[in-house]
Kinemage of the C-alpha trace (Angstrom):
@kinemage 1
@onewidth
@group {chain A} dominant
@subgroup {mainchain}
@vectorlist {calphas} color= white
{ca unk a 1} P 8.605 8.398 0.074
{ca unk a 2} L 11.006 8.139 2.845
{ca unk a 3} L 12.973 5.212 1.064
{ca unk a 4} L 11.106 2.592 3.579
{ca unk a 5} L 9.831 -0.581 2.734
{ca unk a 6} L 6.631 -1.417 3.270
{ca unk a 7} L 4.872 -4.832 2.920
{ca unk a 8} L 2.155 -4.350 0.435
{ca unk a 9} L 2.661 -1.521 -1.806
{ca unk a 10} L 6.718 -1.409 -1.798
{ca unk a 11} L 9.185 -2.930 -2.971
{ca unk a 12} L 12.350 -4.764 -1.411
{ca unk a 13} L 15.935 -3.748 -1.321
{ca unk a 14} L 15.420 -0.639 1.714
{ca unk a 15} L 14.111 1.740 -1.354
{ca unk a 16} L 10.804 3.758 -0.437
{ca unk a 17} L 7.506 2.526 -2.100
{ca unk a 18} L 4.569 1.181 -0.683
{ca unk a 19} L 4.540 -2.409 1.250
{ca unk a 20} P 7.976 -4.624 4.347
{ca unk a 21} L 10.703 -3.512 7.167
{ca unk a 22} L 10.554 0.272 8.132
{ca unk a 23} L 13.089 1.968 9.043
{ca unk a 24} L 12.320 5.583 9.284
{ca unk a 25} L 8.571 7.139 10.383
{ca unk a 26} L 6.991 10.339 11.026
{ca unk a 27} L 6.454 11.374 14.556
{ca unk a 28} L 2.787 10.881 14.689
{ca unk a 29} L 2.354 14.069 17.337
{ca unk a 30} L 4.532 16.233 15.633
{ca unk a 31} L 3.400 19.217 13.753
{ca unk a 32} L 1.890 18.038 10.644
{ca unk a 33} L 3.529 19.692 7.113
{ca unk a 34} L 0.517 22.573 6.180
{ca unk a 35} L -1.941 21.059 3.311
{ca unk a 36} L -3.552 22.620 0.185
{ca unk a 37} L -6.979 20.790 0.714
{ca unk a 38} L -8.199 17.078 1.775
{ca unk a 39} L -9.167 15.138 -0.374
{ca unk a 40} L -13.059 14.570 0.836
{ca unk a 41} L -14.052 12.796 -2.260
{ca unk a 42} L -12.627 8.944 -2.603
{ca unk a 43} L -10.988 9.688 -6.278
{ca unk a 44} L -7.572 10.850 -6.783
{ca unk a 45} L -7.268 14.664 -6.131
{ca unk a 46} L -3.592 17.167 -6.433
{ca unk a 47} L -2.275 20.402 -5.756
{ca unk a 48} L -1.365 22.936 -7.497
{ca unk a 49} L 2.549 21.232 -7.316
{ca unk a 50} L 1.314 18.137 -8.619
{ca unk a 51} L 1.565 16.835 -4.455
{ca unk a 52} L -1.258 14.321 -3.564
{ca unk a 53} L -4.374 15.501 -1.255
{ca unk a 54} L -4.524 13.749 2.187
{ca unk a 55} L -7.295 10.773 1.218
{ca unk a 56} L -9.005 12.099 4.402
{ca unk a 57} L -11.828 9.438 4.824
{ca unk a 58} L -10.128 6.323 4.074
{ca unk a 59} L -10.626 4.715 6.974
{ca unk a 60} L -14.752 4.592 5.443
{ca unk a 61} L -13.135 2.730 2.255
{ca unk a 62} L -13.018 -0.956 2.002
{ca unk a 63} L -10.144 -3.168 4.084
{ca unk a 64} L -8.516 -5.561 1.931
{ca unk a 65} L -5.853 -6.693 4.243
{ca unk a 66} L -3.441 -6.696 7.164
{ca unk a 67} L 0.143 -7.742 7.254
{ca unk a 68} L 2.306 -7.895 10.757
{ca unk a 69} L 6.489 -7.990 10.441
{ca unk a 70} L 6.888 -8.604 6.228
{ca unk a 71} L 9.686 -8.185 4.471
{ca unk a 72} L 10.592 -8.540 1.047
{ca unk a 73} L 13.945 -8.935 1.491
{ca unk a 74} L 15.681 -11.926 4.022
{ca unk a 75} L 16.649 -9.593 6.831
{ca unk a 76} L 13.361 -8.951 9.272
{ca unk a 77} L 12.456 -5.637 10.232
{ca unk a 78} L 14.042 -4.340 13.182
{ca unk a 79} L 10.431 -3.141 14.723
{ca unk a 80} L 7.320 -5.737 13.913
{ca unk a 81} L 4.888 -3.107 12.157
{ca unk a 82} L 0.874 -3.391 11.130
{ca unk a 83} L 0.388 -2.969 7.569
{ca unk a 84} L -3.221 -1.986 6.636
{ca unk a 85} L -4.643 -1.729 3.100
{ca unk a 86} L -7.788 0.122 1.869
{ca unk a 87} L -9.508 1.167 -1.550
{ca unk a 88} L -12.105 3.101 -2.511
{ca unk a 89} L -14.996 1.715 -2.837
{ca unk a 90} L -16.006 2.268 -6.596
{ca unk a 91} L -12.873 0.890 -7.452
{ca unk a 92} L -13.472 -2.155 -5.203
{ca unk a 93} L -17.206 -3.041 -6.886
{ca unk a 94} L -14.845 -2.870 -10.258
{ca unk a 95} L -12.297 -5.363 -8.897
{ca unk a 96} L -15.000 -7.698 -7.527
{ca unk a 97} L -17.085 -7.208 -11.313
{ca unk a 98} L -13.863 -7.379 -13.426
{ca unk a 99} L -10.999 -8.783 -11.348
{ca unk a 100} L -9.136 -5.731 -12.107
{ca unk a 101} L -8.541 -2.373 -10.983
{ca unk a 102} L -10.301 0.312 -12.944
{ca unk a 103} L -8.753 4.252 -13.383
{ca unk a 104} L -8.952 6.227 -10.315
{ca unk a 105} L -8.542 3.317 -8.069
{ca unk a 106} L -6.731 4.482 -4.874
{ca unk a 107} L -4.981 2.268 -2.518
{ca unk a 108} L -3.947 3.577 1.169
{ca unk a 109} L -1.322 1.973 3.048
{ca unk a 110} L -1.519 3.050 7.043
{ca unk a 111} L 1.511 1.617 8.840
{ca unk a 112} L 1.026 0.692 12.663
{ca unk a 113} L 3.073 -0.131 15.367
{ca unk a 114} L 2.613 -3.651 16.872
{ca unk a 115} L 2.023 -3.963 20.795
{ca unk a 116} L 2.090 -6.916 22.845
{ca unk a 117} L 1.503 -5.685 26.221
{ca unk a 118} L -1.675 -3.476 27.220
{ca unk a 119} L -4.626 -3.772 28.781
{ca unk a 120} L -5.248 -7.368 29.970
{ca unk a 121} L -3.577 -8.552 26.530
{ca unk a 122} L -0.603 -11.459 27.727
{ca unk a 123} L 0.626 -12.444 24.050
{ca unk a 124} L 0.245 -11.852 20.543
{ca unk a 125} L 0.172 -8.254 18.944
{ca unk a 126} L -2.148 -5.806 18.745
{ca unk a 127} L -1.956 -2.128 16.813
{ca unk a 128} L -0.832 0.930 18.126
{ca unk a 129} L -2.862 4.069 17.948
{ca unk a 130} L 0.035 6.020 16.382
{ca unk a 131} L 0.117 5.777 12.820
{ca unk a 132} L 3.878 4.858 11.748
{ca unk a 133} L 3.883 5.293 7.958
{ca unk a 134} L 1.264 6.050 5.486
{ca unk a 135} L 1.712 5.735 1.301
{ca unk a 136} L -0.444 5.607 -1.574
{ca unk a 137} L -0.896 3.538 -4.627
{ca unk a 138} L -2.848 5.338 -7.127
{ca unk a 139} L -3.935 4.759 -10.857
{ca unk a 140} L -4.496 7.573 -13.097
{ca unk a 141} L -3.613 6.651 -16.478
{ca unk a 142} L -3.641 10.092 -18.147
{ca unk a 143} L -1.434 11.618 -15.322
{ca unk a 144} L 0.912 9.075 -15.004
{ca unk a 145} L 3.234 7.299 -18.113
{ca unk a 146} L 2.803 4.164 -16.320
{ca unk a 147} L -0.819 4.677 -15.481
{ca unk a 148} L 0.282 3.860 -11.777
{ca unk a 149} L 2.484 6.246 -8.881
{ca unk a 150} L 3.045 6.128 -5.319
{ca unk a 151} L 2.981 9.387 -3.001
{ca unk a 152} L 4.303 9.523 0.324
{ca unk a 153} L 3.172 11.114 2.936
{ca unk a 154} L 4.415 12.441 6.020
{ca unk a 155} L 1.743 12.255 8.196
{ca unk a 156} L -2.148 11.166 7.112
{ca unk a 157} L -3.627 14.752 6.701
{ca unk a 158} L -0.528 16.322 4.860
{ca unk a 159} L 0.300 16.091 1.291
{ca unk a 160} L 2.134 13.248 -0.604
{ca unk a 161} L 4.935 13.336 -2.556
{ca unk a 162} L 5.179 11.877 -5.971
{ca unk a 163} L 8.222 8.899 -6.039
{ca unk a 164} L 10.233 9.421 -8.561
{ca unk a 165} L 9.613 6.689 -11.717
{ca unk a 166} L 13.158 5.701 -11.290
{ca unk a 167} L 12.585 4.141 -7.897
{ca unk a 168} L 12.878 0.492 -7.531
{ca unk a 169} L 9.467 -0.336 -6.216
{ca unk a 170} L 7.772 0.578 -9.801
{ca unk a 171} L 10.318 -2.270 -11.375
{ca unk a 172} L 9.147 -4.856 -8.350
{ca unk a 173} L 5.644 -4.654 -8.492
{ca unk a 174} L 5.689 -5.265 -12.364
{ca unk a 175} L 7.813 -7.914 -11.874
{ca unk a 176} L 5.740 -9.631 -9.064
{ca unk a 177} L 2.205 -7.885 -8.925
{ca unk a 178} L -0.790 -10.625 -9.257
{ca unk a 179} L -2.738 -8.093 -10.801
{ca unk a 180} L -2.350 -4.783 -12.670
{ca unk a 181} L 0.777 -3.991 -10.293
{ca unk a 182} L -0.631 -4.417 -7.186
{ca unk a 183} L 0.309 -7.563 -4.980
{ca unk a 184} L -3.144 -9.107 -5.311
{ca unk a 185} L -1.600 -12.080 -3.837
{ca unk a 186} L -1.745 -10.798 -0.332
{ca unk a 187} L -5.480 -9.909 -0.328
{ca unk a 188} L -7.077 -12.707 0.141
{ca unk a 189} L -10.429 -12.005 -0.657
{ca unk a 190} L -9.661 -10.578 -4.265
{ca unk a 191} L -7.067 -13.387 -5.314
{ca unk a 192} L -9.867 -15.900 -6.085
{ca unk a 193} L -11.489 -13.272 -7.747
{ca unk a 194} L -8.971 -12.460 -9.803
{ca unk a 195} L -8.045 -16.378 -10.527
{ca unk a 196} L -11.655 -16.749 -11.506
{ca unk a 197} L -11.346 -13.853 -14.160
{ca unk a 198} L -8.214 -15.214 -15.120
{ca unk a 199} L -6.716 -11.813 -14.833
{ca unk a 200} L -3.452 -12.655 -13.311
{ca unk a 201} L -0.161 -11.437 -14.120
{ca unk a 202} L 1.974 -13.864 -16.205
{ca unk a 203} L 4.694 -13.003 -14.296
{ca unk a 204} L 2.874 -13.954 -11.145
{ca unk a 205} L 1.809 -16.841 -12.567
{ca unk a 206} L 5.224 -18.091 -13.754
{ca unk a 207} L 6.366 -17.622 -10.170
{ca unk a 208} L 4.004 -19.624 -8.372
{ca unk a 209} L 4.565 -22.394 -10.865
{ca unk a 210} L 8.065 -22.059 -9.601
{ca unk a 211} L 7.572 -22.563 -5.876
{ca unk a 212} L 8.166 -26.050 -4.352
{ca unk a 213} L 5.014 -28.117 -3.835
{ca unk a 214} L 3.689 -28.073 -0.308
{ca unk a 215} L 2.258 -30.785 1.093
C-alpha cells in the first residue's frame, strides 16, 4: 500500500494497511497502471506475479459501513475522507450464519473525498465522485501464512500489491480486531451478530471491558 492509514482495514501509526488519516492518493483521472485481468467473479483472483485482480464489481457486493474523518492515532487527518466497506456476498451469508468470516471472504475499502458545498447542500458532508484510495482485505488461508493480506491498489481497475507481513497493520488488527482480524466493531450490523455467536476476539473483549462506563 502507499503507507496510508485508513479507518477500517489499517492500522495506526501513518503505516499503509487498510482503514484512518490519508495522506497520499492516486490521481483518480490519471492513467491507470495496465492490468492482467478483472476479477469478474466475487472470490479472490491473482496474477501471474502473485498481484491482486481489480475486484471489478464490488460496488454489487454488500455495504457494511461508512466512516467520515477516523483516525487511529490522536492527530486528525489533514483532509476529512469517506471510508466505504464492502464484502462479497457469499462471505456475508457466512458471517450472518456463523458470525465469522469464512475462506475467500474479500473486503474492499473505497476511500472518498468529503464535500460540503454542492448543489443546494449548506452543511454536513457528502462524497466525492473521485475515488481517493482503494485497499483490500482478503482471506485465503492456503495462500497466505496468516490466512489474511492486504493489497493496495492504485487505482480501482489496476492491480494490488501484496503488503509486506512485516507491516504494522497485520500486528494492529490482531491486537484489536472484534472478529477474525477485521474491526467488526465498526460494522454495526454484524457486531450483534457476532456478540450473539459469541465469536469475539478476546482481545477485543478485554478492551471494551477496559473503557470507562458511559452514562
Amino acid at each position: 500500500m502507499k503507507h496510508r492509514a485508513f479507518p477500517k482495514f489499517l492500522a495506526a501509526g501513518g503505516v499503509a494497511c487498510l482503514l484512518a488519516a490519508a495522506s497520499a492518493f492516486f490521481t483518480p483521472n490519471g492513467p491507470s497502471p495496465a492490468v492482467v485481468a478483472a476479477a469478474t467473479a466475487s472470490v479472490p483472483n491473482y496474477a501471474a506475479n502473485g498481484d491482486m485482480l481489480p475486484p471489478t464489481n464490488y460496488r454489487e457486493w454488500i455495504y457494511l459501513s461508512s466512516g467520515i474523518g477516523m483516525s487511529y492515532t490522536a492527530n486528525p487527518a489533514k483532509m476529512t475522507m469517506f471510508d466505504n466497506v464492502f464484502v462479497n456476498p457469499a462471505a456475508y451469508r457466512s458471517f450472518v450464519a456463523t458470525g465469522t468470516w469464512p475462506d475467500k471472504t474479500v473486503l474492499v475499502l473505497e476511500v472518498r473525498e468529503a464535500m460540503s458545498k454542492g448543489s443546494i447542500n449548506q452543511s454536513g458532508h457528502y462524497q466525492g465522485t473521485n475515488v481517493m484510495g482503494f485497499e483490500v482485505h482478503v482471506k485465503d488461508e492456503a495462500r497466505f501464512p496468516g490466512k489474511w493480506a492486504f493489497f493496495d491498489f492504485d487505482a480501482p481497475g489496476a492491480n494490488g500489491k501484496l503488503v509486506p507481513q512485516t507491516a504494522s497493520c497485520y500486528g494492529c488488527h490482531a491486537a484489536h480486531a472484534a472478529v477474525d482480524t477485521t474491526f467488526v466493531q465498526f460494522y454495526p450490523t454484524l457486531l450483534p451478530i457476532a456478540n450473539d455467536k459469541k465469536t469475539l476476539s478476546d482481545e477485543f473483549l478485554k478492551e471494551e471491558a477496559a473503557q470507562p462506563a458511559t452514562k
